[in-house]
C-alpha positions as CSV (number, residue, x, y, z in Angstrom):
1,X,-13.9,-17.3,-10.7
2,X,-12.4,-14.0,-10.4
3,X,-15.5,-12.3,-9.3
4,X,-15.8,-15.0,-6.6
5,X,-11.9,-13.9,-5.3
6,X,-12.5,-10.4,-5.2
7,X,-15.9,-11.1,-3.0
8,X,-13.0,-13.0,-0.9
9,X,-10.6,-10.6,-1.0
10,X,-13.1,-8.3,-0.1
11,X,-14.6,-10.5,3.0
12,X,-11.3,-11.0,4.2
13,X,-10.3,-6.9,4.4
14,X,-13.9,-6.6,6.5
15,X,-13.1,-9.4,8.8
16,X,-9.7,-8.4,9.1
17,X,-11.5,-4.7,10.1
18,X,-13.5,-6.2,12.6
19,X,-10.5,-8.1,14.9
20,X,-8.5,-4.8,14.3
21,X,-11.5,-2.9,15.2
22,X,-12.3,-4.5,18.7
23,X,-8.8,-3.7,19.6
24,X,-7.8,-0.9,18.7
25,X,-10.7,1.1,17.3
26,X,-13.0,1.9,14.3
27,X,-10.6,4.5,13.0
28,X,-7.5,2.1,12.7
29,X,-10.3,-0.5,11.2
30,X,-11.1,2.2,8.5
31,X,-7.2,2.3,7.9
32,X,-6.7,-1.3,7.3
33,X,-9.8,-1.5,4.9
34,X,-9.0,1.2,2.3
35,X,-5.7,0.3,2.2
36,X,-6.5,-3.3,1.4
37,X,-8.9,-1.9,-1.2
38,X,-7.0,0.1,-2.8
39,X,-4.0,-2.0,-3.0
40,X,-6.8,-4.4,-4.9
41,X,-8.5,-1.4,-7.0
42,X,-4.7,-0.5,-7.5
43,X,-3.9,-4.2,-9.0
44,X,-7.2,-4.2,-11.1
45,X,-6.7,-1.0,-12.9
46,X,-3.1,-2.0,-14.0
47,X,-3.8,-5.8,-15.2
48,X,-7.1,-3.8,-17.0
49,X,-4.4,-1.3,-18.9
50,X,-1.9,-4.2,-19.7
51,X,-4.6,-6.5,-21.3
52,X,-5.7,-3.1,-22.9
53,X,-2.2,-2.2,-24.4
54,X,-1.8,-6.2,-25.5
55,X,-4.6,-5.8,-27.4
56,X,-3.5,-2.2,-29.4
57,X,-4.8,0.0,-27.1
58,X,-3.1,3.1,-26.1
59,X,-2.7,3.1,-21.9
60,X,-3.9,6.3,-19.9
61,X,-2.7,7.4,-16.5
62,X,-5.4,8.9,-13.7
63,X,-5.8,12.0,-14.9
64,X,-6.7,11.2,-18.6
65,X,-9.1,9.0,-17.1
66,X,-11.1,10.8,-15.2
67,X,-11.1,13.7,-17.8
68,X,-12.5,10.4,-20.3
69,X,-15.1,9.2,-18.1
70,X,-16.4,13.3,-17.0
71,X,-17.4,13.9,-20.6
């Protein structure tokens, strides 16, 4: 189920794109995608570290991350 909303979620933000992108241009159509995006990557990453800390884990901001997943 929740992979089926976030396939929605994403089809919406690409249709959404396209109207915005007829009228007033591929750039402003980039816009509204990533920012839908990453408003949705945004919501992910933070309900991933909550179940995370419910469960004992210790929670890690960006940069810890990134430095985890380099090596």
């Amino acid at each position: 189920m929740k992979k089926m909303s976030s396939r929605f979620i994403l089809l919406l933000a690409f249709t959404a794109g396209s109207v915005v992108g007829i009228f007033k241009g591929n750039e402003a159509k980039q816009k509204l995608v990533f920012r839908i995006k990453s408003r949705f990557e945004e919501k992910r990453q933070l309900a991933e570290q909550k179940k995370l800390q419910r469960k004992g884990g210790v929670r890690l901001d960006d940069i810890e991350l990134a430095a985890f997943h380099n090596n």
